[in-house]
C-alpha atoms as one frame of an Amber mdcrd trajectory, in Angstrom:
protein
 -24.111   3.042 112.989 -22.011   4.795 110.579 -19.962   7.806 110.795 -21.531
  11.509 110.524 -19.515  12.023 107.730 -19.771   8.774 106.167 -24.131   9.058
 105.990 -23.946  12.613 105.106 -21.643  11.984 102.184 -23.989   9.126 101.341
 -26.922  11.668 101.301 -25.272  14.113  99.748 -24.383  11.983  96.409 -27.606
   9.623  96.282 -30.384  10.217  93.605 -33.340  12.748  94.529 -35.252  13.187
  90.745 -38.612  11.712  90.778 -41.349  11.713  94.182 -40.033   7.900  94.761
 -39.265   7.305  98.836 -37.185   4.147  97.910 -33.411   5.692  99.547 -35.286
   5.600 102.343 -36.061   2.544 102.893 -34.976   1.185 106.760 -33.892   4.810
 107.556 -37.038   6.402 107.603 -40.704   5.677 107.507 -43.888   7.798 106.984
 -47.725   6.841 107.850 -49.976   6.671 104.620 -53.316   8.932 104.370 -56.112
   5.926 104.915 -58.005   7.106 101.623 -55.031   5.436  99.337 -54.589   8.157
  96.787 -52.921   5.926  94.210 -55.547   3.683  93.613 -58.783   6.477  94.399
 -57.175   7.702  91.216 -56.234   4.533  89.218 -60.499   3.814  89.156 -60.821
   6.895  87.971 -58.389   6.987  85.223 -59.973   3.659  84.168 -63.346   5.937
  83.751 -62.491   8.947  81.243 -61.126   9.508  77.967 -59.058  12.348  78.886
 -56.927  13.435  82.050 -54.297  15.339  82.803 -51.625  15.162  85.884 -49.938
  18.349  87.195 -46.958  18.398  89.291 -46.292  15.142  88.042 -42.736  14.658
  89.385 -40.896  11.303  87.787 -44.406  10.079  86.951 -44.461   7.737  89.828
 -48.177   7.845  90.807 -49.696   7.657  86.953 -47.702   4.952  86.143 -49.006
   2.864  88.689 -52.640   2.818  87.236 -52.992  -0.312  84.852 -54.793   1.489
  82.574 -54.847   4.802  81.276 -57.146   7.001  79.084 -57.209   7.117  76.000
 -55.530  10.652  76.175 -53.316  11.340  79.223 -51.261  14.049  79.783 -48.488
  15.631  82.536 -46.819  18.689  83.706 -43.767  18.907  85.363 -41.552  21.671
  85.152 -38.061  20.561  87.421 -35.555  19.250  84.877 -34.597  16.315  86.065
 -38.123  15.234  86.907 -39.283  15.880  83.556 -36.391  13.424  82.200 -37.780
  11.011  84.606 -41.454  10.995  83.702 -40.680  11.248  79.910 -38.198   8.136
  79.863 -40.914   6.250  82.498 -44.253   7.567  81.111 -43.446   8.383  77.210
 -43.710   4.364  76.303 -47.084   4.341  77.947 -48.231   7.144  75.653 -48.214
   9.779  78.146 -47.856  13.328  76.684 -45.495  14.627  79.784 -44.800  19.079
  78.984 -42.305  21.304  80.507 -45.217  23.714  82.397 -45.846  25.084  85.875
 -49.195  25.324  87.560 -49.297  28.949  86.615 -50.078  28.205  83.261 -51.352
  24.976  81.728 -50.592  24.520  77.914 -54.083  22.728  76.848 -57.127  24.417
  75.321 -60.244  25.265  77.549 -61.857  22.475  78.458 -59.776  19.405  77.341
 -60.143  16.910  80.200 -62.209  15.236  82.219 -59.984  14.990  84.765 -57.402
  16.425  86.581 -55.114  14.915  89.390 -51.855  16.018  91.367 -50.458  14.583
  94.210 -48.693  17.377  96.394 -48.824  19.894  93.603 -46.449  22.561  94.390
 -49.343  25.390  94.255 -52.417  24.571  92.794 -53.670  27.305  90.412 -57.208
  26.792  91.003 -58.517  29.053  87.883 -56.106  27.155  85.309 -57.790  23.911
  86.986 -60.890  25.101  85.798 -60.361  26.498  82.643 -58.964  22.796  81.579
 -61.796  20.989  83.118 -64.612  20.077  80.902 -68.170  20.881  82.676 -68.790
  18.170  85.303 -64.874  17.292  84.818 -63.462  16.654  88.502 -59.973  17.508
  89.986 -58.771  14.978  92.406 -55.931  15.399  94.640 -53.799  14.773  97.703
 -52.454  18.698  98.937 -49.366  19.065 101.306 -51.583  20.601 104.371 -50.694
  22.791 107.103 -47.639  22.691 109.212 -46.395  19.567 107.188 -42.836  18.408
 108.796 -42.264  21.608 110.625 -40.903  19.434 114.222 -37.939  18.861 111.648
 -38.220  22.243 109.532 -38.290  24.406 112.891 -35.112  23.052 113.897 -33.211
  24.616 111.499 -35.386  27.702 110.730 -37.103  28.179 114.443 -40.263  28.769
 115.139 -42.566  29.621 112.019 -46.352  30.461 113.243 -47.064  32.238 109.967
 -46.201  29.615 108.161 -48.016  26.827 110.116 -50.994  28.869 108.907 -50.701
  28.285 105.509 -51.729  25.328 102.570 -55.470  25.194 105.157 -57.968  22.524
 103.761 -60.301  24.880 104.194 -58.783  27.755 102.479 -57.949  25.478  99.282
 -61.940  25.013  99.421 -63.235  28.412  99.291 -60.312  28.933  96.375 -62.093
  26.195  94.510 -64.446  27.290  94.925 -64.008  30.993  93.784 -62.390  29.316
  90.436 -66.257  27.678  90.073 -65.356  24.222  91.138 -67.787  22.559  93.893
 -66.184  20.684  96.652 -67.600  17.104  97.154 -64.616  15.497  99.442 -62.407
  16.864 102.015 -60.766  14.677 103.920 -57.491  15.103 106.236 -55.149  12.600
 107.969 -51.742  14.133 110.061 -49.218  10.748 109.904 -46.362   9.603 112.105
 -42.586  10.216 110.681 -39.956   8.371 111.726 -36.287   9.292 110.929 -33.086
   6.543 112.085 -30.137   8.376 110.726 -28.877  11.711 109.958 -28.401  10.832
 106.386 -31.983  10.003 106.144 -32.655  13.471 107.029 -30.153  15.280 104.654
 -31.405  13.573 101.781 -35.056  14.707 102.348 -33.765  18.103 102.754 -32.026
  17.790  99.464 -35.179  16.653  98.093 -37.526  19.023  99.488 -36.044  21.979
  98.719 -38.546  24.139 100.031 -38.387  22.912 103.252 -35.497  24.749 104.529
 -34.519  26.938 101.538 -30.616  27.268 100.733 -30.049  24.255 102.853 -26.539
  22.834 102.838 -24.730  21.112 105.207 -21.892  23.244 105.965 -24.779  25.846
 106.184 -26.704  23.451 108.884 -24.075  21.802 110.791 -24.403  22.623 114.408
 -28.237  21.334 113.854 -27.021  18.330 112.326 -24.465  17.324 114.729 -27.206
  17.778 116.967 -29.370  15.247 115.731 -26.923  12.905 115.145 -26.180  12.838
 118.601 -29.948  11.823 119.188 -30.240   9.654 116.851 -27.383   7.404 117.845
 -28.842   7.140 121.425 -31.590   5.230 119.319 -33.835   8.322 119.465 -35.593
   8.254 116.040 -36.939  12.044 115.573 -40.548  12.544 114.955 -42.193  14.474
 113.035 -46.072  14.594 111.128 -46.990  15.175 108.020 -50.027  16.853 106.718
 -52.177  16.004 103.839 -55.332  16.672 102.136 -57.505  14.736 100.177 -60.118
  17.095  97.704 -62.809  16.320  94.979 -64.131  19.269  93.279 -66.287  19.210
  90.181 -66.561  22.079  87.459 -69.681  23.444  87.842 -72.023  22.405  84.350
């Protein structure tokens, strides 16, 4: 293996725009949710005229789907992302706006469907309000406690936190917004990291993980895990997702 400072320099200058895993290939690995989001939501774009994607990141997941609607749209609101899905999505015909969850720049009731994978907060009233009646959000959330073996290691122990992003929560929200819940599902999935540069540059791309994080900032933890991780001691940790189907009330 490498150096410390040879994989964290690596890390530290590698690409992170976009939701792609790709750097990580043979460094780290992740289970998949069995419900296989991608294509649940490549048959339904094949169904409607009109959807809409928030959260889209480099517009990875829509531009898998052979065919889109007629009318598709994204959000995305980080910079670099946006560039991403614009230059990747805009020869499709995708109409890919700067916007945030918080506030959705379409008219009431302009799609038939709306889909995010790991949105960064869903705003379940601005869901709505773009819905048509009988239009159905479908999405893959970030659940509880997602990551938090590795998270806790820098930040200690979080139980408040582990509380939050519930399944069931995010239900009775939708529900609130007039939505009606037809699937819930929830998988928690293996992690697997092999090198400490694997787990710099998914700190660097989650952000929101461990907020502020540098490496200077970090280093004692780092050094830490490197250690394990060249005894051929992968570190584990789960993630947490989400799948959920609610339909606008008619």
């Amino acid at each position: 293996m490498r150096s410390f400072e040879d994989l964290v320099a690596e890390a530290q200058a590698a690409d992170i725009t976009g939701w792609g895993l790709d750097w990580l290939e043979g460094r780290a690995s992740e289970e998949r949710p069995p419900w296989g989001f991608a294509q649940l939501l490549a048959q339904r774009l094949s169904t409607v005229q009109a959807a809409l994607d928030i959260d889209t990141g480099g517009g990875e997941v829509i531009d898998e789907a052979p065919v889109l609607p007629p009318r598709m749209a994204a959000t995305e609101s980080h910079p670099p992302n946006l560039l991403r899905a614009r230059q990747r999505l805009g020869p499709r015909g995708v109409d890919v706006a700067e916007a945030t969850a918080e506030r959705l720049p379409f008219a009431n009731g302009s799609f038939e469907l709306v889909s995010a994978r790991h949105p960064v907060r869903p705003n379940w009233p601005e869901i709505s309000r773009v819905l048509v009646p009988d239009g159905l959000y479908l999405a893959q959330h970030v659940g509880p406690a997602s990551a938090f073996e590795l998270i806790e290691v820098f930040l200690g122990p979080l139980p408040e936190n582990r509380r939050a992003r519930h399944p069931d929560t995010e239900a009775q929200d939708a529900e609130a917004a007039g939505l009606r819940v037809e699937t819930l599902r929830t998988a928690r999935c293996r992690m697997e990291f092999r090198d400490i540069g694997a787990i710099v540059w998914i700190l660097r791309k989650c952000p929101w993980w461990v907020p502020g994080f540098t490496v200077d900032a970090y280093l004692p933890q780092l050094r830490k895990l490197d250690q394990n991780l060249r005894r051929g001691e992968p570190f584990i940790a789960h993630s947490a997702r989400h799948l959920i189907a609610a339909r606008k009330n008619g």
